[in-house]
C-alpha positions in Angstrom: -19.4 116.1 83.9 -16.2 113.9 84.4 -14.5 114.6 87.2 -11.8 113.5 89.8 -12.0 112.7 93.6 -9.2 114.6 95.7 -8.7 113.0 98.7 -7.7 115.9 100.5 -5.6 115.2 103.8 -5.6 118.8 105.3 -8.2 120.3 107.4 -7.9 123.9 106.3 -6.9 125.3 103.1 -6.7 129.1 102.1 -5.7 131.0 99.4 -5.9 134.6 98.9 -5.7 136.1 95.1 -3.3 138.8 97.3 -0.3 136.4 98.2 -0.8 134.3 95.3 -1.0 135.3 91.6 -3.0 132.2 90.5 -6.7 132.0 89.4 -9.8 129.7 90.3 -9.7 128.1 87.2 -9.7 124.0 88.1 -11.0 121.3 86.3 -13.9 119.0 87.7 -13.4 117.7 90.8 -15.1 116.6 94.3 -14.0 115.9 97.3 -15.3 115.7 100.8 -14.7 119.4 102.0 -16.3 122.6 102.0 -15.6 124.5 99.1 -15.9 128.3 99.2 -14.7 131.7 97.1 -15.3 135.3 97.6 -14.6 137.1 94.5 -14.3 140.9 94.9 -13.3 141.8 90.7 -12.6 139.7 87.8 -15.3 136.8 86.6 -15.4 133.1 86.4 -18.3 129.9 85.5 -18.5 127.9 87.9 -20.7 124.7 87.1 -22.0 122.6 90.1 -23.5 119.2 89.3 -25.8 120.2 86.6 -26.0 124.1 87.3 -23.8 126.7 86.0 -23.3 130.0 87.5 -21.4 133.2 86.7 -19.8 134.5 89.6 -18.8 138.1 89.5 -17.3 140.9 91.8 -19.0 140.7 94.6 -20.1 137.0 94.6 -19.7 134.3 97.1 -20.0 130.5 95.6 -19.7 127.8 98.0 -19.8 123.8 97.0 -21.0 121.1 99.9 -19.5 118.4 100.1 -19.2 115.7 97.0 -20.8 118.1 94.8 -19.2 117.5 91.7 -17.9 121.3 90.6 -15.4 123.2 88.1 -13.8 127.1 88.4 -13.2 128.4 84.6 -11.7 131.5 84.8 -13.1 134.6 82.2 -11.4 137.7 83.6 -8.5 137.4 86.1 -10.1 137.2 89.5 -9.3 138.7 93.2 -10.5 136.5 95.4 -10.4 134.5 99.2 -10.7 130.9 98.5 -11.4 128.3 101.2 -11.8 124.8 101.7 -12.4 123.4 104.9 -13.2 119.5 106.3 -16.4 120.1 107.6 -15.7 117.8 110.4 -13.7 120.7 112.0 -16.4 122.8 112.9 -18.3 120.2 114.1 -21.9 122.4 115.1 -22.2 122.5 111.4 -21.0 119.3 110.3 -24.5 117.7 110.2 -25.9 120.7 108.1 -23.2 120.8 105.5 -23.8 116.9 105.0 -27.6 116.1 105.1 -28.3 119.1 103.2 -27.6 120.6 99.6 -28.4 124.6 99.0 -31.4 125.4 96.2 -28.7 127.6 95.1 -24.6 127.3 95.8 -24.5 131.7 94.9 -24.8 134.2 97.1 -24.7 137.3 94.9 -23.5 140.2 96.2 -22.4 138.5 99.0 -18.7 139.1 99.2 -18.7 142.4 101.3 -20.0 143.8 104.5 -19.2 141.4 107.6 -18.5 138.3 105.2 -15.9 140.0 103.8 -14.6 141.4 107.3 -14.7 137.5 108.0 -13.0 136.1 105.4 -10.3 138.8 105.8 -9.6 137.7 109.3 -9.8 134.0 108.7 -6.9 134.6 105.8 -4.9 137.1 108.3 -4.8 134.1 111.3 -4.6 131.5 108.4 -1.0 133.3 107.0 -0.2 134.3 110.9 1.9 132.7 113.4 0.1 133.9 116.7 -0.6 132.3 119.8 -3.8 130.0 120.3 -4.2 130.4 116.1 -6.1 127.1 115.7 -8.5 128.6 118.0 -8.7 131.6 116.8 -9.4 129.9 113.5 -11.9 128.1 114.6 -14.4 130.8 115.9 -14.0 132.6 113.0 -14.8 129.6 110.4 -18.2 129.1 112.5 -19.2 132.6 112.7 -18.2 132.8 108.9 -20.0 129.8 107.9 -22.8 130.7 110.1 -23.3 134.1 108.6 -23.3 132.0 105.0 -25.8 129.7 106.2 -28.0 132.4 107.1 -28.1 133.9 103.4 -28.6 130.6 101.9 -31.7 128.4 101.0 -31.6 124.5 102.1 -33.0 121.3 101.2 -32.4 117.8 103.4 -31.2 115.4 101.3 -33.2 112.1 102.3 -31.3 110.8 105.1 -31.0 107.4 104.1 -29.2 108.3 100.9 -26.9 110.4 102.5 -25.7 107.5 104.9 -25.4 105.2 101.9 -23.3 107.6 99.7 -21.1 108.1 102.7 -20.5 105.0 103.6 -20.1 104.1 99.8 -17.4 106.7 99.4 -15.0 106.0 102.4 -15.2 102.0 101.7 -13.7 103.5 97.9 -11.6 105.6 99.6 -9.9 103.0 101.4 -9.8 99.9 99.6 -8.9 102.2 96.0 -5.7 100.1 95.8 -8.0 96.8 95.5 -9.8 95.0 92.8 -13.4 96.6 93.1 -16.8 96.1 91.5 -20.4 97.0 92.4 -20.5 93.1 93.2 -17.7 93.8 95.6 -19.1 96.2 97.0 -22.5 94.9 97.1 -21.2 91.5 99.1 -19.0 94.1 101.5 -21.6 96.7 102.4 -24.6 94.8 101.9 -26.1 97.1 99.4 -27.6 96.4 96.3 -25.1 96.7 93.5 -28.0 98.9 91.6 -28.9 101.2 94.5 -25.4 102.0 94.5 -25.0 102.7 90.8 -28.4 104.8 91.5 -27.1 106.9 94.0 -23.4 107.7 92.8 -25.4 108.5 89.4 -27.8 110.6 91.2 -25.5 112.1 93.6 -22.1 112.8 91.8 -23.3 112.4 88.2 -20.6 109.7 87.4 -20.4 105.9 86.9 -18.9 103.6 89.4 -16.1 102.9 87.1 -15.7 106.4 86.6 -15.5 107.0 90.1 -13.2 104.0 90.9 -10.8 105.5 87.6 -10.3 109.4 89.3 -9.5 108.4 92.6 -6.8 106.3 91.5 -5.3 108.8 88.9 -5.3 111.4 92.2 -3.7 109.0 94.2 -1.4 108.4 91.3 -0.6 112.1 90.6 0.7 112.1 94.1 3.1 109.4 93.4 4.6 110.7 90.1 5.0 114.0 91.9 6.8 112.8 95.2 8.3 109.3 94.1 10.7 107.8 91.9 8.6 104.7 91.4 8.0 103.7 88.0 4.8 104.3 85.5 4.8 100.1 86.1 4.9 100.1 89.7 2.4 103.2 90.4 -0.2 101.3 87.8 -0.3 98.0 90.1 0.3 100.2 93.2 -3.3 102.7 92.7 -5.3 99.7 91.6 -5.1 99.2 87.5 -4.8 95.9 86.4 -3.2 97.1 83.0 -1.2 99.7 81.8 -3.3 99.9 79.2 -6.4 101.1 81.4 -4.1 103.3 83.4 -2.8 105.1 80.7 -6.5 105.1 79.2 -7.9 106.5 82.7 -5.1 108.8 83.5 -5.3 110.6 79.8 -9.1 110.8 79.7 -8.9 112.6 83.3 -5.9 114.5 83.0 -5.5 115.1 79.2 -2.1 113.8 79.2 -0.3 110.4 79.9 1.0 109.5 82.8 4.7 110.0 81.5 4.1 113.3 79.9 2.9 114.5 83.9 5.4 113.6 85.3 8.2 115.6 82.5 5.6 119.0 83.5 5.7 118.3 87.5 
């Protein structure tokens, strides 16, 4: 499944189907956060990795982090959405990174106390009241607590997970850079095929692949908020040509990078 990295810079994000009019529907995509939706009517596929689930009313589908996922939409859908940097509710970090669920549905799942939950998270979330980041807080871990409760886990082998990690941030961070799997191999001390391996294994992508959507994210930003230049954002994400970047950016975003920025 191709797919783009969001480097997402916000601990907390929450959307609620009631204050917004827009759907789940979102094209593949990973990122580093906790993904999550309770949908109370309407239907929508969402396909994790290599598994594809219908979620209906009633349904809670959550995504771990760098799980590889896509929201299409079949009926309009009411819904909570939430993504949240695990690192923020920091009992749990270790469980939502060393492990991946047998199953990322929970059917029947949005109602009763998760629901009661999830209603209070988006009422402090849209609220303005004193001690609201702490408020938040107890609520995401007795929220995400009560999900891990309902949900079946398997460890993923620890080395791997340290690997993939410390794979992903050296991208992350150097995006901007000439890189290769002998780069990285020199840098992190890793073989250049164990890497291929595991981002294969683990995100279902190729390095190149990898490299490609994290640069057309980072470049999305700049022909949203800049004035810069196709030219000048091409050298400044990475792309040695403006060939490749306007071969990257198309293939990711089904568009050039000229015709995104006339729809921003």
């Amino acid at each position: 499944m191709a797919a783009f990295y969001e480097n997402k810079r916000i601990n907390i994000y929450l959307r609620n189907s009631n204050v917004t009019k827009k759907t789940l529907g979102y094209t593949s995509h990973l990122h580093y956060h906790i993904e999550l939706a309770l949908v109370t009517s309407g239907k929508t596929k969402v396909t994790i990795d290599d598994t594809v689930y219908d979620v209906e009313s009633g349904d809670v589908i959550i995504v771990f982090p760098n799980q590889v996922h896509r929201f299409d939409t079949i009926e309009r859908e009411n819904y909570i959405l939430l993504i949240v940097n695990p690192d923020i509710i920091s009992e749990l970090t270790k469980t939502f990174t060393a492990c991946l669920p047998e199953s990322n549905l929970i059917k029947g799942g949005a109602v009763g106390e998760l629901w009661q939950l999830a209603s209070k998270i988006s009422e402090t979330y849209y609220g303005e009241e004193s001690f609201r980041d702490e408020i938040l807080h107890g609520y995401l871990l007795a929220f995400f607590g009560r999900i891990l409760q309902k949900m079946s886990l398997r460890d993923i082998e620890s080395k791997e997970s340290n690997v993939l990690g410390l794979i992903l941030n050296y991208c992350i961070n150097n995006y901007d850079k000439p890189l290769s799997l002998d780069m990285l191999e020199r840098e992190l001390h890793i073989s250049k095929y164990y890497i291929s391996h595991i981002m294969s294994n683990r995100l279902h992508m190729g390095f190149n692949d990898y490299i490609n959507s994290i640069r057309v994210s980072n470049a999305c930003k700049y022909l949203k908020k800049t004035d810069k230049s196709v030219t000048e954002i091409s050298d400044l994400v990475g792309f040695n040509t403006m060939r490749t970047f306007n071969r990257a950016f198309k293939k990711q975003m089904g568009i050039t990078p000229s015709e995104y920025r006339v729809k921003k």
